[in-house]
N, C-alpha and C positions, 0 to 999 in steps of 0.2 A: 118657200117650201116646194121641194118639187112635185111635178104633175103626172098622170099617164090621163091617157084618152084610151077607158076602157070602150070595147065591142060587145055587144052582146052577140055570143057566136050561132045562135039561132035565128036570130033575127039583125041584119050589117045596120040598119036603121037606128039602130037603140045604144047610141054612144054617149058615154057624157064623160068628163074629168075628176080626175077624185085626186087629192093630196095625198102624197105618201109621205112614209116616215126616210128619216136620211139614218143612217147605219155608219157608224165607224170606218176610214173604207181597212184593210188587212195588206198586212206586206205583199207588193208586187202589184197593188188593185188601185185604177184609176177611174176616178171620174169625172165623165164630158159631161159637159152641159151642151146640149144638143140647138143649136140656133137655127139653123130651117133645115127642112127637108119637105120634099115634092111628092106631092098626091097624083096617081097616073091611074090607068086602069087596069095597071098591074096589082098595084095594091089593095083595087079591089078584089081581084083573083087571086090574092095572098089570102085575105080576110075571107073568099067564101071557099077557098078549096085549105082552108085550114087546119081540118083534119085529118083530112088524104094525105094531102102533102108534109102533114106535119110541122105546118108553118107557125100554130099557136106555138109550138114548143120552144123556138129561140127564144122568146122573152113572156116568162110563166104570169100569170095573170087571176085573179078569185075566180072561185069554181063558176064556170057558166060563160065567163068572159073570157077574152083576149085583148093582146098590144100587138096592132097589125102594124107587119114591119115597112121601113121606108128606107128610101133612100138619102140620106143627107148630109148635112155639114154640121160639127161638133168645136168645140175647144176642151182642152183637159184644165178641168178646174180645181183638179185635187189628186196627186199623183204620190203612190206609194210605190214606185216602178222606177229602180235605175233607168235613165236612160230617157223615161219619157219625161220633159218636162211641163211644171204648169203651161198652159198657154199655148200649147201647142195645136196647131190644127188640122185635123181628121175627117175625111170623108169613109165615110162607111151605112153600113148595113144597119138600122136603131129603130126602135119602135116609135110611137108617135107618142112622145114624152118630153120631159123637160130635161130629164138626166137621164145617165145609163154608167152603171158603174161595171 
């Protein structure tokens, strides 16, 4: 089942994991599965300038919390997208989660 690693955006200290639900993915929509990405002290200053910068908003999250975003390495584990195949590997922009569709 996939994971996120919510924030509590009041307080950066108060994180834990919670299981989400998986959704059908829609023509054109892939999903990585996210295999590491790096904790810096950028990512701190994503997580506390979150609301200035508007950083909660790349990847929406329950009211009060955030998915502070990261840098890392993915594979496509399920692809509705000519052109991308499963398995393919992706460096990008993901929040601290197990998937990202």
């Amino acid at each position: 089942m996939p994971t996120d690693i919510l924030v509590a955006k009041k307080n950066l200290r108060d994180a834990h994991a919670v299981e989400t639900a998986v959704a059908p993915l829609a023509e054109g929509d892939v999903r990585l599965a996210i295999d590491r990405f790096a904790l810096t002290a950028n990512n701190v200053t994503y997580a506390a300038m979150g609301e200035s910068f508007l950083y909660w908003r790349f990847f929406p999250a329950a009211e009060g919390f955030g998915r502070t975003p990261v840098w890392g390495f993915a594979d496509v584990a399920e692809s509705r997208c000519p052109g991308v195949p499963v398995g393919a590997r992706v460096f990008g922009y993901f929040p601290m989660s197990s998937h990202l569709d």
